[in-house]
C-alpha positions as CSV (number, residue, x, y, z in Angstrom):
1,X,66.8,81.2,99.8
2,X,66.1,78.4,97.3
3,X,66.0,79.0,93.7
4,X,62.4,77.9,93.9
5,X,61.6,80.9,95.9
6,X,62.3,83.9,93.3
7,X,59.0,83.9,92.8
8,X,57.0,84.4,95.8
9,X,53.8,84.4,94.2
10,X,53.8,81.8,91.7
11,X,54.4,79.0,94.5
12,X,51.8,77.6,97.1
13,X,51.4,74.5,99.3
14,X,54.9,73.2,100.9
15,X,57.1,74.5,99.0
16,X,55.4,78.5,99.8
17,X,55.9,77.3,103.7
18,X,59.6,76.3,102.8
19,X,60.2,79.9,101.4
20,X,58.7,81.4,103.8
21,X,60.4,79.9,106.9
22,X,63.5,80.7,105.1
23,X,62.8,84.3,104.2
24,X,65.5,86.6,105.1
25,X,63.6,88.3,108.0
26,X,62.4,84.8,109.3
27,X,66.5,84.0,109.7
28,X,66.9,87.3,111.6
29,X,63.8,85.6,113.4
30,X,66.2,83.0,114.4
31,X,69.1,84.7,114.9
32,X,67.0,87.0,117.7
33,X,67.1,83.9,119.8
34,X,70.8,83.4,120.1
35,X,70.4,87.1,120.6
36,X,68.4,86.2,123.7
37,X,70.4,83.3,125.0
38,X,73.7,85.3,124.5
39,X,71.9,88.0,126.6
40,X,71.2,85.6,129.5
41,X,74.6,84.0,129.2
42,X,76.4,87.4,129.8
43,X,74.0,89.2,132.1
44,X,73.5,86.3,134.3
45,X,76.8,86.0,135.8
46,X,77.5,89.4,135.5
47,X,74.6,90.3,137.4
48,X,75.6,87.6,139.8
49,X,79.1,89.2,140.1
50,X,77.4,92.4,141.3
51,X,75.1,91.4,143.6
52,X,78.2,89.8,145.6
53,X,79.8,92.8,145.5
54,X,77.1,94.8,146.6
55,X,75.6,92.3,149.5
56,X,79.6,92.2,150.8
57,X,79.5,96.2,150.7
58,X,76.0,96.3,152.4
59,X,77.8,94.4,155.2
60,X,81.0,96.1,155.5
61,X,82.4,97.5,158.7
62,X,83.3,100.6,156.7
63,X,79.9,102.8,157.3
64,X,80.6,104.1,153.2
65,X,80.8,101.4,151.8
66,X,77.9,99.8,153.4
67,X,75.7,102.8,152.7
68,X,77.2,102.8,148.8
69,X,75.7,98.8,149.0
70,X,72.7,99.7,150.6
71,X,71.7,102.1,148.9
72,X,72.4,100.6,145.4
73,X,69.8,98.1,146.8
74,X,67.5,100.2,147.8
75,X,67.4,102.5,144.8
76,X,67.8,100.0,142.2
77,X,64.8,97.5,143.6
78,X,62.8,100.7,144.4
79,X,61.9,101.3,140.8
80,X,59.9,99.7,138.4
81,X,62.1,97.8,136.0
82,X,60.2,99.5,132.7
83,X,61.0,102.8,134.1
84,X,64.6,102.1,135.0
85,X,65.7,100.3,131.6
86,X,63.9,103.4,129.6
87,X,65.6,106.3,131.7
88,X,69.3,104.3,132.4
89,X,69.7,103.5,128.9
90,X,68.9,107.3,127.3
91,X,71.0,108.3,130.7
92,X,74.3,106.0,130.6
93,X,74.2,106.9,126.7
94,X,74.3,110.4,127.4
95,X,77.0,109.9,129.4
96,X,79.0,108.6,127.3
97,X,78.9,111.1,124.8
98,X,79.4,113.7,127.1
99,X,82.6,112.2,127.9
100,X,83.8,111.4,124.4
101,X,82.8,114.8,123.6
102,X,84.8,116.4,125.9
103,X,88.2,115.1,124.0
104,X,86.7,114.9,120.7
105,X,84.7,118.3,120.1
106,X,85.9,121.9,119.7
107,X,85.9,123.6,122.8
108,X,83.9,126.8,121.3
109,X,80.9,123.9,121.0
110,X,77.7,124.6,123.3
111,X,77.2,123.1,126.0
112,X,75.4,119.4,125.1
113,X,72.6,120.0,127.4
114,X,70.9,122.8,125.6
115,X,67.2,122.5,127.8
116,X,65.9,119.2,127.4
117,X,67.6,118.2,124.1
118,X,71.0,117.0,124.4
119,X,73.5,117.5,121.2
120,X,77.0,116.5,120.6
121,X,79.2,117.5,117.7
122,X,79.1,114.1,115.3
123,X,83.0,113.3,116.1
124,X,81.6,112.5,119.7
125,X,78.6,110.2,118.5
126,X,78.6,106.9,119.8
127,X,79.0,105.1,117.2
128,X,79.7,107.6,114.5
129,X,77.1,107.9,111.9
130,X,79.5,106.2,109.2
131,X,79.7,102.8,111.9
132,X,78.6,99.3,110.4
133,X,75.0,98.8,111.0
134,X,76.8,95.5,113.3
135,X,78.2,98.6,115.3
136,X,75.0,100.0,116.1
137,X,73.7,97.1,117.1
138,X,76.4,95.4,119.2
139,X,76.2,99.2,121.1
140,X,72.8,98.7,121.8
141,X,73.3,95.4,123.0
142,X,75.7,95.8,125.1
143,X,73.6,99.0,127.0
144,X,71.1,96.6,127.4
145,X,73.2,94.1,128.8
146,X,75.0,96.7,131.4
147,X,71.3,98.1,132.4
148,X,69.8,94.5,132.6
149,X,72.9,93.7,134.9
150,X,72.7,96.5,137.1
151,X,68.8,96.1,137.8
152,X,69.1,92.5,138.4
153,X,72.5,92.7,140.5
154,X,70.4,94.6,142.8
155,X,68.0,92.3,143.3
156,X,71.2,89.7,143.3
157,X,72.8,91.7,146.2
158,X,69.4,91.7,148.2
159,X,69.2,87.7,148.0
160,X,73.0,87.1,148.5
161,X,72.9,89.6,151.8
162,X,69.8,87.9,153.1
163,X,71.6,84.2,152.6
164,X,75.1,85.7,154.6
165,X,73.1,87.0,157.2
166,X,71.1,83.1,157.4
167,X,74.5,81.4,158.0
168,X,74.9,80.7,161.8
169,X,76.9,83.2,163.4
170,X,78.3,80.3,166.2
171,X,80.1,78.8,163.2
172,X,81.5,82.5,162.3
173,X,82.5,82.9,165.9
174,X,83.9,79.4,166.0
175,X,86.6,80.4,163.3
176,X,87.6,83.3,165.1
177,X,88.3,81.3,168.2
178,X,90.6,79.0,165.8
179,X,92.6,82.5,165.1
180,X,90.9,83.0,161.7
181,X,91.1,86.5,160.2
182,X,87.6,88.0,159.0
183,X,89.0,87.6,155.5
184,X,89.6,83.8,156.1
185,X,86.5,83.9,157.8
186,X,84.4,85.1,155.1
187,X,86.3,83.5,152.3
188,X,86.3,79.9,154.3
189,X,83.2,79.7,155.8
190,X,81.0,82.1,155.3
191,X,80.5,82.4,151.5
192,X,80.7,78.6,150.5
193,X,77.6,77.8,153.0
194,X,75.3,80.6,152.3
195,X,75.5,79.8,148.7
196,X,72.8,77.2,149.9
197,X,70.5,79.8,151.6
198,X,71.2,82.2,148.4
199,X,70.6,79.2,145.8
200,X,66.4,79.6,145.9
201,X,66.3,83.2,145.9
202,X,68.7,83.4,143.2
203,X,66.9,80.4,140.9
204,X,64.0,82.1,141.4
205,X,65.8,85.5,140.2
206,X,66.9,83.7,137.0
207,X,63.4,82.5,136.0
208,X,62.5,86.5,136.0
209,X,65.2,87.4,134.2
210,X,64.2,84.6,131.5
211,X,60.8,86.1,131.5
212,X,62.1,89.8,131.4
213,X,64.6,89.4,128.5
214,X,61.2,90.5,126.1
215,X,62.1,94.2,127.7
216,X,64.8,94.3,125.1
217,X,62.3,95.2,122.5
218,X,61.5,98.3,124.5
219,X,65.8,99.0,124.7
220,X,65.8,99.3,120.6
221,X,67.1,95.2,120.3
222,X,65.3,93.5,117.8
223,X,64.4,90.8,119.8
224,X,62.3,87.8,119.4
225,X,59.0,89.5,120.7
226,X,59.7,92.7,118.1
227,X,60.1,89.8,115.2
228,X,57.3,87.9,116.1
229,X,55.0,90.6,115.8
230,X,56.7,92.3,112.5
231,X,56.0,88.9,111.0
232,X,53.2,87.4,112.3
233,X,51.5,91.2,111.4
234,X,48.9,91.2,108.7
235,X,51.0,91.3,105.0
236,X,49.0,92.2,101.9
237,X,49.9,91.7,98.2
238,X,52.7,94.5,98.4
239,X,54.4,91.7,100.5
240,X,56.2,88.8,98.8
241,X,54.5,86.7,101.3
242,X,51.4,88.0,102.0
243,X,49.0,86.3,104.4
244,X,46.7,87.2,107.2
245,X,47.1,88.1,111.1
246,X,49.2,85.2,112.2
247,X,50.8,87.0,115.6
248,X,48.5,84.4,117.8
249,X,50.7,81.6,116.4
250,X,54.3,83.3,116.5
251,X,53.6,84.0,119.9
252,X,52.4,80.7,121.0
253,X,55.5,79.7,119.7
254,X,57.3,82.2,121.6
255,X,55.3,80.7,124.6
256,X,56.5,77.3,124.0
257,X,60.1,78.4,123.9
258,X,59.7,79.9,127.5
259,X,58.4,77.2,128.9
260,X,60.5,74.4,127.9
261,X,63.7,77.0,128.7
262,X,62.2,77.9,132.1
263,X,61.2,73.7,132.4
264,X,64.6,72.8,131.8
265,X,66.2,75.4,134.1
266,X,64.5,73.8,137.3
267,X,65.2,70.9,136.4
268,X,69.3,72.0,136.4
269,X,68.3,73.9,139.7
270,X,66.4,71.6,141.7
271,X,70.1,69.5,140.6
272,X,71.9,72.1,141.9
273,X,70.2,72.8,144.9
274,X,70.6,68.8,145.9
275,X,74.4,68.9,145.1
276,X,75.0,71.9,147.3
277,X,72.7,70.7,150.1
278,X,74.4,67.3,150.6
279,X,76.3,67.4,154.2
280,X,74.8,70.8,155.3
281,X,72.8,71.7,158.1
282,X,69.9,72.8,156.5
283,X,66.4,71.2,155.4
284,X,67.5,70.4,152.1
285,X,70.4,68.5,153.9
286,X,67.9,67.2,156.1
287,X,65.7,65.9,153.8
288,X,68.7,64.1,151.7
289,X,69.9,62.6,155.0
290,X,66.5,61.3,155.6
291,X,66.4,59.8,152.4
292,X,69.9,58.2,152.0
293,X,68.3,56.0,155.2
């Protein structure tokens, strides 16, 4: 704050705007947006990291583990994403506690599931009551990151199973023939080329991501979208900067930030995609061939 802004309400014109783009809630304003890009930059290749797992489990010759990828599939892209970030995240939280609990509390404790409330003894809170309020909120973060990864290494898993199986099996058999193991097999041939059948599905998968990272209003974050309406909100004169309903304007704003993010990630995909298609027998490679001539 600048020394011109003590008073609020003796200021007006520019100087007002200055103070009030520099309020302390409008910097926690800006701050939600690193909160958002630091989401994307974790959960993305986490998410990515899990999907590969679970599309080389859902292809496994071991009938468990291809059920335990299939299924993680199936269940995870079989429910709404609203329902599944409310009931993981009151879920894996529960879970924890139950688990800390069991070290932490007094054996003579009920049990936490008393009917449909759920209490631990405060030793076994997660964080403890006397945490930083930075505590609570990295927690909360990082559930929302672990429950944004899961839901969207599913649908990770389902593009990255689909591109393995659009590799040409003569080129599978073909390294076999040389005296390839499977391991060689799938680490040498099959998962460099079906990155290129994978890369669509997946850019696609990263614009919804983008476009779902408002959700982490509905996690407890205090996200861009839960600022934007907490300022942009009607403020009277108990306010130091009172004014009228302005939420029309922070979210425009919030709709210009998507667009130019989602712009410029097409633009670094459609890169991407060219690089990887270069010398491969697909119609991206085609179409580069084509036009090299």
């Amino acid at each position: 704050m600048f020394a011109a802004c003590a008073d609020p309400k003796s200021i007006e014109g520019l100087t007002w705007a200055m103070c009030y783009l520099t309020s302390g809630k409008h910097q926690d304003f800006y701050w939600s947006f690193v909160t958002v890009l630091v989401l994307l930059a974790i959960t993305a290749p986490t998410a990515l990291a899990m999907g590969f797992a679970g599309a080389t489990a859902a292809r496994s010759h071991v009938a468990p583990i291809s059920w335990l990828g299939k299924i993680y599939i199936w269940m995870v892209r079989g429910v709404p994403d609203i329902v599944f970030f409310l009931f993981f995240v009151i879920a894996l939280d529960q879970v924890i506690e139950y688990a800390k609990s069991a070290a932490v509390c007094p054996s003579t404790d009920p049990y936490p599931w008393q009917g449909l409330e759920f209490r631990v003894c405060q030793a076994a809170k997660v964080p403890l009551s006397s945490a930083s309020p930075f505590a609570h909120k990295l927690y909360g973060f990082a559930l929302a990151v672990v429950t944004f990864a899961i839901v969207f290494g599913a649908f990770a898993a389902n593009v990255i199973y689909g591109a393995m199986q659009a590799v040409p099996r003569a080129q599978l058999e073909t390294a076999e023939a040389y005296g390839m193991s499977r391991a060689q097999v799938f680490r040498r041939i099959l998962v460099p080329q079906m990155w290129v059948y994978a890369l669509p599905g997946l850019g696609n998968l990263w614009m919804i991501l983008i476009k779902a990272t408002p959700l982490l209003f509905l996690l407890g974050v205090k996200d861009i979208v839960y600022y934007a309406r907490e300022l942009g909100g009607s403020k009277t004169q108990s306010y130091e900067y009172p004014h009228g309903d302005w939420r029309l304007w922070y979210f425009l704003g919030l709709m210009v930030f998507y667009l130019v993010f989602t712009r410029v990630s097409e633009i670094g995909l459609t890169r991407l995609t060219r690089r990887l298609s270069h010398g491969q027998a697909t119609a991206g490679g085609e179409a580069l061939r084509k036009a090299a001539t």
